[in-house]
Backbone atoms as SQL, in Angstrom:
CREATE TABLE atoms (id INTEGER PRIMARY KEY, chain TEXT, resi INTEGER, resn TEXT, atom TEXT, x REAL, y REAL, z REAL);
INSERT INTO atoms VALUES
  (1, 'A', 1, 'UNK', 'N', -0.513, 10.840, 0.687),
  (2, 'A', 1, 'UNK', 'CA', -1.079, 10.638, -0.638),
  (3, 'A', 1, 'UNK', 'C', -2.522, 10.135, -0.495),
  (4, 'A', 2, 'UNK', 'N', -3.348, 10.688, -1.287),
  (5, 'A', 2, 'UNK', 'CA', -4.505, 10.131, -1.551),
  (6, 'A', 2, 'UNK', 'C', -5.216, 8.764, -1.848),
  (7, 'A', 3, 'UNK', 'N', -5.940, 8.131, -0.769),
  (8, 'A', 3, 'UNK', 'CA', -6.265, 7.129, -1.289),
  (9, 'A', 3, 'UNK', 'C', -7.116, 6.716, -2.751),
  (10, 'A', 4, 'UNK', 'N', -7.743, 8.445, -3.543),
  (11, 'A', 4, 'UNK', 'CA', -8.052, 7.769, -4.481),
  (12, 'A', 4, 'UNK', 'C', -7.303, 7.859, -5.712),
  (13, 'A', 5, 'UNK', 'N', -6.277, 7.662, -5.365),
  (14, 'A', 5, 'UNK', 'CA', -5.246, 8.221, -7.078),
  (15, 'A', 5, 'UNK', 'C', -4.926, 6.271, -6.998),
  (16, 'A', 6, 'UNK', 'N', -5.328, 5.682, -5.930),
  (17, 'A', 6, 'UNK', 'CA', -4.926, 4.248, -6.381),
  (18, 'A', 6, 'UNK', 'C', -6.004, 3.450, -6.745),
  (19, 'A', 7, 'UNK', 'N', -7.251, 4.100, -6.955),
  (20, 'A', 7, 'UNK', 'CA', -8.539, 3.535, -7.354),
  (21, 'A', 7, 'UNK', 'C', -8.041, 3.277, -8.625),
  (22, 'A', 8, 'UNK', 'N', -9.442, 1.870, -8.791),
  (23, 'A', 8, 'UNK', 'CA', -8.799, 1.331, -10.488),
  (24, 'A', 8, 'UNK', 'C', -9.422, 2.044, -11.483),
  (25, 'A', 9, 'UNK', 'N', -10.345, 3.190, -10.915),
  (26, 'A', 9, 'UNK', 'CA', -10.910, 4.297, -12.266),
  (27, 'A', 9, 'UNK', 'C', -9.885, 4.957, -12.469),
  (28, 'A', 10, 'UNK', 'N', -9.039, 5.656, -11.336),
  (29, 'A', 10, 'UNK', 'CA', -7.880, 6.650, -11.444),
  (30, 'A', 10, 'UNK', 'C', -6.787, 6.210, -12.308),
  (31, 'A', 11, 'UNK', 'N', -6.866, 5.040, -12.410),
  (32, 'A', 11, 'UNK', 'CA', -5.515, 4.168, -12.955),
  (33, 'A', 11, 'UNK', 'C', -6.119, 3.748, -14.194),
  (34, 'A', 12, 'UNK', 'N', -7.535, 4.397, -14.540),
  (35, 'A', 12, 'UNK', 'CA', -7.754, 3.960, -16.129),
  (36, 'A', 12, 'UNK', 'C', -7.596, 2.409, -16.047),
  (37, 'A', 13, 'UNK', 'N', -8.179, 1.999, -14.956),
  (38, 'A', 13, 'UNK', 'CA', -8.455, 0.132, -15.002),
  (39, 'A', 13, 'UNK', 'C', -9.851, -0.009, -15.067),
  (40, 'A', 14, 'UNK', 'N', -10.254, -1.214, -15.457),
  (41, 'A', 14, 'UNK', 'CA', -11.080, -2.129, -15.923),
  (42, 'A', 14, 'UNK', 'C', -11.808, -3.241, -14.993),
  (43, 'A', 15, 'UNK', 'N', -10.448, -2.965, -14.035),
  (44, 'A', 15, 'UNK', 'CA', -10.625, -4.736, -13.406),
  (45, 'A', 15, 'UNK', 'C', -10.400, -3.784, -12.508),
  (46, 'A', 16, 'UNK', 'N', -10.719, -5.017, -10.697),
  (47, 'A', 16, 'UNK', 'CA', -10.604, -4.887, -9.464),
  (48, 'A', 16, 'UNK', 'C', -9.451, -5.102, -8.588),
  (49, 'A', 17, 'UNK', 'N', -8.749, -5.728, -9.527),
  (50, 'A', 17, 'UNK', 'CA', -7.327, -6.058, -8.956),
  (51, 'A', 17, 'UNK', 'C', -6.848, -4.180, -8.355),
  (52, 'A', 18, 'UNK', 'N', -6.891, -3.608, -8.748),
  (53, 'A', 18, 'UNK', 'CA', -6.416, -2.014, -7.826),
  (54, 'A', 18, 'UNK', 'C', -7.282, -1.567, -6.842),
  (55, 'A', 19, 'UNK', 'N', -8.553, -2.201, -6.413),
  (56, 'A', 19, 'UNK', 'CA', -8.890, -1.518, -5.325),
  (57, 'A', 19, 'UNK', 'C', -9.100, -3.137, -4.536),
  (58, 'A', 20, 'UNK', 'N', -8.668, -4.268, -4.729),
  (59, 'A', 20, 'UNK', 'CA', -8.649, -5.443, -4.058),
  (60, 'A', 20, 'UNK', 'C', -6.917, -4.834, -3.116),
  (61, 'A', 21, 'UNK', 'N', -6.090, -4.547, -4.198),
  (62, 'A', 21, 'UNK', 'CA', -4.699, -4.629, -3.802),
  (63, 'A', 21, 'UNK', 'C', -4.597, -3.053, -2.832),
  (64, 'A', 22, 'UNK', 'N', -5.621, -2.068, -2.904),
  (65, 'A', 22, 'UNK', 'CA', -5.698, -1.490, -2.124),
  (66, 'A', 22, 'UNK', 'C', -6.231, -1.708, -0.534),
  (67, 'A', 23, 'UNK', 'N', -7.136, -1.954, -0.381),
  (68, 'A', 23, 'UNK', 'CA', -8.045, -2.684, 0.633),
  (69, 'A', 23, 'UNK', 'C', -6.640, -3.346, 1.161),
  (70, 'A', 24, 'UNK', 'N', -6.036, -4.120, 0.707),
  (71, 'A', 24, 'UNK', 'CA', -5.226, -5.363, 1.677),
  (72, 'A', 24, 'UNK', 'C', -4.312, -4.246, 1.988),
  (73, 'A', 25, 'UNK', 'N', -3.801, -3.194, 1.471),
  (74, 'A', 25, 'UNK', 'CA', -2.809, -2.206, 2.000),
  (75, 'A', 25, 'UNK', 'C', -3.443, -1.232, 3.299),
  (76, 'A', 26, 'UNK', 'N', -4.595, -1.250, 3.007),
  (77, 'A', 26, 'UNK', 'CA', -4.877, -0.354, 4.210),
  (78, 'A', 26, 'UNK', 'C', -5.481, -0.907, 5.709),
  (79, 'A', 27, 'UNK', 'N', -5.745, -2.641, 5.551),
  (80, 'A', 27, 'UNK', 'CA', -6.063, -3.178, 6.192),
  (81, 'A', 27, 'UNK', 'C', -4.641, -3.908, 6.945),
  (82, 'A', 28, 'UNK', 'N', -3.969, -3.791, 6.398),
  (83, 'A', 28, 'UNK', 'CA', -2.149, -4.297, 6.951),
  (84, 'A', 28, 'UNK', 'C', -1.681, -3.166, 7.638),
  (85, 'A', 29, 'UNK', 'N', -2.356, -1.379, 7.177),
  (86, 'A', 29, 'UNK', 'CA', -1.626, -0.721, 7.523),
  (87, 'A', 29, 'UNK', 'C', -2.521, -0.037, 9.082),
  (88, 'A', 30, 'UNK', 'N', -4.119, -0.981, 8.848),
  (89, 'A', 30, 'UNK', 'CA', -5.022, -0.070, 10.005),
  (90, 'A', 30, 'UNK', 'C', -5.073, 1.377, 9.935),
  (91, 'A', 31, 'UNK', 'N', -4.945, 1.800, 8.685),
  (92, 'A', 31, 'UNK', 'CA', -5.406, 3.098, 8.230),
  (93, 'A', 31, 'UNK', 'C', -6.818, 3.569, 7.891),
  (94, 'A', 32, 'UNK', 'N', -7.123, 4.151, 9.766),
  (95, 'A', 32, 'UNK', 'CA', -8.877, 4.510, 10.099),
  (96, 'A', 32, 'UNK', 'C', -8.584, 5.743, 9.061),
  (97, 'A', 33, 'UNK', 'N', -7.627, 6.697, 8.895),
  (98, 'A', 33, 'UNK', 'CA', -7.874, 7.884, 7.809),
  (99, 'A', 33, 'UNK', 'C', -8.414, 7.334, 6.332),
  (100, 'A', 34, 'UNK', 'N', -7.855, 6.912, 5.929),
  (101, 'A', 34, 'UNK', 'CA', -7.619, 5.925, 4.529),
  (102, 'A', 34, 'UNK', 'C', -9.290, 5.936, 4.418),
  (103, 'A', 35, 'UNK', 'N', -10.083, 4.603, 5.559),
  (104, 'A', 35, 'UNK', 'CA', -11.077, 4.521, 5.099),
  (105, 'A', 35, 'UNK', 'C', -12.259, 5.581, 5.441),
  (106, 'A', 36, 'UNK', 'N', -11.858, 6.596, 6.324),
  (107, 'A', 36, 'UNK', 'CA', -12.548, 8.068, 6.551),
  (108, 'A', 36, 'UNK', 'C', -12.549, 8.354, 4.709),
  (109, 'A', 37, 'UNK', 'N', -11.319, 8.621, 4.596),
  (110, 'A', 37, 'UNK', 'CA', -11.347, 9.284, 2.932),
  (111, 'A', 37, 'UNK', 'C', -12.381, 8.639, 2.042),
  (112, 'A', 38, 'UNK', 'N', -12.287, 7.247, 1.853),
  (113, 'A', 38, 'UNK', 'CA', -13.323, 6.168, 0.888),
  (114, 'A', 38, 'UNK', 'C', -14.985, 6.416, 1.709),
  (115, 'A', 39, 'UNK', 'N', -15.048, 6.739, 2.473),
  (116, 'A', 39, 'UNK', 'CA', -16.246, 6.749, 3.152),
  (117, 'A', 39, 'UNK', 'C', -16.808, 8.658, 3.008),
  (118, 'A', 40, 'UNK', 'N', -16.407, 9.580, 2.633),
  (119, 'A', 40, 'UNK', 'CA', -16.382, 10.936, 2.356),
  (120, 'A', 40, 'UNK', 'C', -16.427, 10.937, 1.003),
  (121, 'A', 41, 'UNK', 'N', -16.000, 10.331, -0.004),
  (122, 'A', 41, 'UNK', 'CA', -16.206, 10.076, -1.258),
  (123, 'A', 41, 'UNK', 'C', -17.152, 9.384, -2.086),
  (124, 'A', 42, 'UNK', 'N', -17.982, 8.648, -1.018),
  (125, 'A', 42, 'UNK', 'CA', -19.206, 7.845, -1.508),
  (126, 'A', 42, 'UNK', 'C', -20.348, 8.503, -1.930),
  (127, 'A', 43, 'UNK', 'N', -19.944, 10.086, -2.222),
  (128, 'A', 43, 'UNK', 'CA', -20.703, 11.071, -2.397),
  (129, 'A', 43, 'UNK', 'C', -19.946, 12.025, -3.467),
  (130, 'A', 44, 'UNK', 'N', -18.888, 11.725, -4.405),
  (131, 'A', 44, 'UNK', 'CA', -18.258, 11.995, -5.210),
  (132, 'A', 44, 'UNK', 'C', -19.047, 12.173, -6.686),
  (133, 'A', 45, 'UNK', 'N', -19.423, 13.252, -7.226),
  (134, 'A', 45, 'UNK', 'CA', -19.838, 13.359, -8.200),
  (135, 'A', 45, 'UNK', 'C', -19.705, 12.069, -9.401),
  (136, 'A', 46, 'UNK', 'N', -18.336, 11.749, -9.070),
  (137, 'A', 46, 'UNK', 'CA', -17.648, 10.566, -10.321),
  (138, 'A', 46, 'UNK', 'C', -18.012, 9.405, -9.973),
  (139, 'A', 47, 'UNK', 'N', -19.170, 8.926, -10.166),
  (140, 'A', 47, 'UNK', 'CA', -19.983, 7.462, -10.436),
  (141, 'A', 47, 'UNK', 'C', -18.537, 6.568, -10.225),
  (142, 'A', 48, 'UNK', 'N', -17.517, 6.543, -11.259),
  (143, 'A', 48, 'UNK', 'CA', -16.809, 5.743, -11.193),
  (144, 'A', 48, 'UNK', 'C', -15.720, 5.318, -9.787),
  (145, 'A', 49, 'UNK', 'N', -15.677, 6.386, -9.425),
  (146, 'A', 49, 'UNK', 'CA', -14.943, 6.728, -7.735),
  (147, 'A', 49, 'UNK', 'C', -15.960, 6.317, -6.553),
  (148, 'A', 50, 'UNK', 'N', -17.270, 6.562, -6.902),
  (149, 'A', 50, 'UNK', 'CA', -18.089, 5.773, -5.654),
  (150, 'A', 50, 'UNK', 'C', -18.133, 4.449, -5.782),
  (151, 'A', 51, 'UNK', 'N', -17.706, 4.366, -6.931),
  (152, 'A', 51, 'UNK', 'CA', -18.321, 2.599, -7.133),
  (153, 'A', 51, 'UNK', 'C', -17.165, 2.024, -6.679),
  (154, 'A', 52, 'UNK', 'N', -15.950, 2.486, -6.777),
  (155, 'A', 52, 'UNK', 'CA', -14.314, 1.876, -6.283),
  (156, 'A', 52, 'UNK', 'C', -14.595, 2.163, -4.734),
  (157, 'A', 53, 'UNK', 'N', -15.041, 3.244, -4.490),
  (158, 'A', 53, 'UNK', 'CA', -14.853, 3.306, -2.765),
  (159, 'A', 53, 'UNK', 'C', -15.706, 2.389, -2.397),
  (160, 'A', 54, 'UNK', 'N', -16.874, 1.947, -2.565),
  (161, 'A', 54, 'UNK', 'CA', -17.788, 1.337, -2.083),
  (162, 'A', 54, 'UNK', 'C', -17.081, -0.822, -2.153),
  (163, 'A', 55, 'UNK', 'N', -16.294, -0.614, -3.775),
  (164, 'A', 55, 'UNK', 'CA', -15.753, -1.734, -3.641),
  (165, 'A', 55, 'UNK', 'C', -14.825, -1.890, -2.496),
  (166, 'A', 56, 'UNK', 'N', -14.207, -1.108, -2.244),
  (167, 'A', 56, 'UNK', 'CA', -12.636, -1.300, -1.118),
  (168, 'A', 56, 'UNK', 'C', -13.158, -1.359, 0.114),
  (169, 'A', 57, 'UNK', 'N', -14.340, -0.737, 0.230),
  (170, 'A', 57, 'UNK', 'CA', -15.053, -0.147, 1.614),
  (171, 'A', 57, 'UNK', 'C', -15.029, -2.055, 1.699),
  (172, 'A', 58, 'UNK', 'N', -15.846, -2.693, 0.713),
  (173, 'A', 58, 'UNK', 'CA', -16.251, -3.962, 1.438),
  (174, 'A', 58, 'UNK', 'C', -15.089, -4.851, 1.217),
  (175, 'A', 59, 'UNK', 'N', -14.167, -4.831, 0.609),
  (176, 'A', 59, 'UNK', 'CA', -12.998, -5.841, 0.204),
  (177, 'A', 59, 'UNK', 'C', -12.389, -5.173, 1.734),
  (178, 'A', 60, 'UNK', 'N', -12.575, -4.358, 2.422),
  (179, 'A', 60, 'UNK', 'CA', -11.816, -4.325, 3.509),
  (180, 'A', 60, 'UNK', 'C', -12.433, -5.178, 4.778),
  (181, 'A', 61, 'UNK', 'N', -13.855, -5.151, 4.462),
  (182, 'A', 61, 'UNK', 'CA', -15.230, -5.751, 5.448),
  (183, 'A', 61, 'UNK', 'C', -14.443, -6.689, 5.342),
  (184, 'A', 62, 'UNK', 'N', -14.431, -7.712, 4.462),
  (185, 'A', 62, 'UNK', 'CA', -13.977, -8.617, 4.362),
  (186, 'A', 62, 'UNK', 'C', -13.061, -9.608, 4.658),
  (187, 'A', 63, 'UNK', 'N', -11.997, -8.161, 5.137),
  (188, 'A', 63, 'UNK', 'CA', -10.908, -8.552, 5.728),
  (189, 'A', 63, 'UNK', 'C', -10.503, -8.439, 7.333),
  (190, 'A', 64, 'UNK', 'N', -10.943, -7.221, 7.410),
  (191, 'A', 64, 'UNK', 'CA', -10.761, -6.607, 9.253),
  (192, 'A', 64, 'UNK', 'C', -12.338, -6.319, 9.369),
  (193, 'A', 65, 'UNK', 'N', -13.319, -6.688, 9.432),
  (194, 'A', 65, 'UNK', 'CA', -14.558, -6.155, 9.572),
  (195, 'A', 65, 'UNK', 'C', -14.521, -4.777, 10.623),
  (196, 'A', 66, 'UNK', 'N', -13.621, -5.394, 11.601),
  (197, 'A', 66, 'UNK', 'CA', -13.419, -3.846, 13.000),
  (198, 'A', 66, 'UNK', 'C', -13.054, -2.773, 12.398),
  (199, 'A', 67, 'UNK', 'N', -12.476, -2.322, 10.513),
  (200, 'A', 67, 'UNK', 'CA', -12.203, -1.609, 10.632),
  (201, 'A', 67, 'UNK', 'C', -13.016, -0.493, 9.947),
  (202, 'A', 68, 'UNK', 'N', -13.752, -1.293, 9.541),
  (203, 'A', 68, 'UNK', 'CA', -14.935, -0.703, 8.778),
  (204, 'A', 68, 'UNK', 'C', -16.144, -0.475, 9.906),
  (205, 'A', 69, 'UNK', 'N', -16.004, -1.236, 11.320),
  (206, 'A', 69, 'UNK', 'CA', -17.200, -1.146, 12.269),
  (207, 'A', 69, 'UNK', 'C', -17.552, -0.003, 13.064),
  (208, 'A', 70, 'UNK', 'N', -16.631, 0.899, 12.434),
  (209, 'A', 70, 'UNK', 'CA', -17.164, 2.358, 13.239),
  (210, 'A', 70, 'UNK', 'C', -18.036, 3.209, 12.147),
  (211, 'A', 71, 'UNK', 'N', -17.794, 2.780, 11.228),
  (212, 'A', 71, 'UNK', 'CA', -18.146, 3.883, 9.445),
  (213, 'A', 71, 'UNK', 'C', -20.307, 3.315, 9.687),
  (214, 'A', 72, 'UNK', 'N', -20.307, 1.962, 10.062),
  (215, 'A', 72, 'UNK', 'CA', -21.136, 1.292, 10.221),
  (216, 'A', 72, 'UNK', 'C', -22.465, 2.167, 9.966),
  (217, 'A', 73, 'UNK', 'N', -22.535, 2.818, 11.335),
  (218, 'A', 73, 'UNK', 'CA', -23.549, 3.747, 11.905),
  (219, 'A', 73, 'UNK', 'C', -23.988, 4.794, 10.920),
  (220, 'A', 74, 'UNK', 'N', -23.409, 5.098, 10.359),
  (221, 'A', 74, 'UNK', 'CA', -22.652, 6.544, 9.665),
  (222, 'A', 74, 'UNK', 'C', -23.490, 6.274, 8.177),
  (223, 'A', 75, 'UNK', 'N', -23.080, 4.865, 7.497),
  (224, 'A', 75, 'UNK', 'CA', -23.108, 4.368, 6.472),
  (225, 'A', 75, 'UNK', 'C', -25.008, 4.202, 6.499),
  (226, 'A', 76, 'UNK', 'N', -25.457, 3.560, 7.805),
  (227, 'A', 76, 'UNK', 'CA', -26.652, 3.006, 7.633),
  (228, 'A', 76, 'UNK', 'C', -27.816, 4.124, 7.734),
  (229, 'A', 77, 'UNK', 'N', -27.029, 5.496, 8.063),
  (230, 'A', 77, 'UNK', 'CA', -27.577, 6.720, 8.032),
  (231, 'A', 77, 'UNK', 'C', -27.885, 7.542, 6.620),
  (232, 'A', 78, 'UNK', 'N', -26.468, 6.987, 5.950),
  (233, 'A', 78, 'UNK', 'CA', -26.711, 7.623, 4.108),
  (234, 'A', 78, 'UNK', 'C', -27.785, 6.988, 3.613),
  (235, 'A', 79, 'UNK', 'N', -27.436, 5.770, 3.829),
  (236, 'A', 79, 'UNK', 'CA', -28.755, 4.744, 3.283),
  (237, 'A', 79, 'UNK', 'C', -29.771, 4.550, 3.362),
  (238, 'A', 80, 'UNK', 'N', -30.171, 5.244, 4.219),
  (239, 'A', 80, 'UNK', 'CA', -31.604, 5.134, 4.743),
  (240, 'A', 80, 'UNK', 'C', -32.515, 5.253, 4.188),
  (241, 'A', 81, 'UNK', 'N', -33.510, 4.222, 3.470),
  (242, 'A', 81, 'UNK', 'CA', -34.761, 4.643, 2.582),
  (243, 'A', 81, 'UNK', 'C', -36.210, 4.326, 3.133),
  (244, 'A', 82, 'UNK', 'N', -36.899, 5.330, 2.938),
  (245, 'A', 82, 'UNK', 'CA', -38.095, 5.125, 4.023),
  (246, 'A', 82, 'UNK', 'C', -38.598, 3.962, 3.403),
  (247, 'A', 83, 'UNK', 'N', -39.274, 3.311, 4.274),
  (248, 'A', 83, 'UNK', 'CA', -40.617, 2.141, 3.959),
  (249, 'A', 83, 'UNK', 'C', -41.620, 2.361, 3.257),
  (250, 'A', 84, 'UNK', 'N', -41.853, 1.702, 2.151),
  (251, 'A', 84, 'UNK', 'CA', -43.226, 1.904, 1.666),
  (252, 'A', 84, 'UNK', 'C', -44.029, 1.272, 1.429),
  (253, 'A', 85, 'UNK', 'N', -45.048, 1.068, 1.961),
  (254, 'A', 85, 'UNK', 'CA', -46.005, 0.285, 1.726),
  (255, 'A', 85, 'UNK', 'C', -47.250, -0.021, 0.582),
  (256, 'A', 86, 'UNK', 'N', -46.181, -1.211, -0.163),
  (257, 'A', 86, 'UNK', 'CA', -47.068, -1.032, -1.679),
  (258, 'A', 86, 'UNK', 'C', -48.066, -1.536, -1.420),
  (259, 'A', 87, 'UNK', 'N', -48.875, -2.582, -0.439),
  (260, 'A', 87, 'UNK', 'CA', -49.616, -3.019, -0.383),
  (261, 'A', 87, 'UNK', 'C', -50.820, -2.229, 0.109),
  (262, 'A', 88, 'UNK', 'N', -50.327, -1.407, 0.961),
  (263, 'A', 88, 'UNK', 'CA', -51.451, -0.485, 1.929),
  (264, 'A', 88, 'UNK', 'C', -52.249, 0.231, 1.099),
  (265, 'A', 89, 'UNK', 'N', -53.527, 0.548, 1.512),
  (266, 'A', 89, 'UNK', 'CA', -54.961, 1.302, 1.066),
  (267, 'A', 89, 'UNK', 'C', -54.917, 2.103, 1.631),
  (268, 'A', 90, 'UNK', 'N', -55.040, 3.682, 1.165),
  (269, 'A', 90, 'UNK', 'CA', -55.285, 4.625, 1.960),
  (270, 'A', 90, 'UNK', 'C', -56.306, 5.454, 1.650);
């Protein structure tokens, strides 16, 4: 089953309690797929689904940091925003 049918957008929630109570399930269960899936979705058209993966991604940091420490590399690669230098004269 899909880890995002238990996101709290999927479940028509409000609150964080469904992707807090997720995170502790996949961090009990050491499910590296689980957070492959939340980490492939952070690119999900549905605003509301990146914003849950991105929550669980870190409610898991939080918990096993090792298990999130391979996505690490990966993550600091999406993110990447060049430097700009507001100050510089050119």
């Amino acid at each position: 089953m899909s880890v995002l049918t238990k996101l709290a957008t999927a479940l028509n929630r409000r609150d964080e309690i469904p992707n807090q109570a997720l995170a502790e399930e996949i961090v009990k269960k050491h499910d590296v797929s689980a957070v492959r899936e939340l980490v492939d979705n952070l690119s999900d058209p549905d605003k509301g689904i990146q914003s849950d993966c991105i929550k669980v991604l870190y409610e898991i940091g939080q918990r096993d940091p090792k298990l999130i420490a391979t996505i690490a590399r990966y993550l600091g690669n999406c993110w990447a925003v060049p430097t700009i230098d507001l100050f510089g004269v050119q």
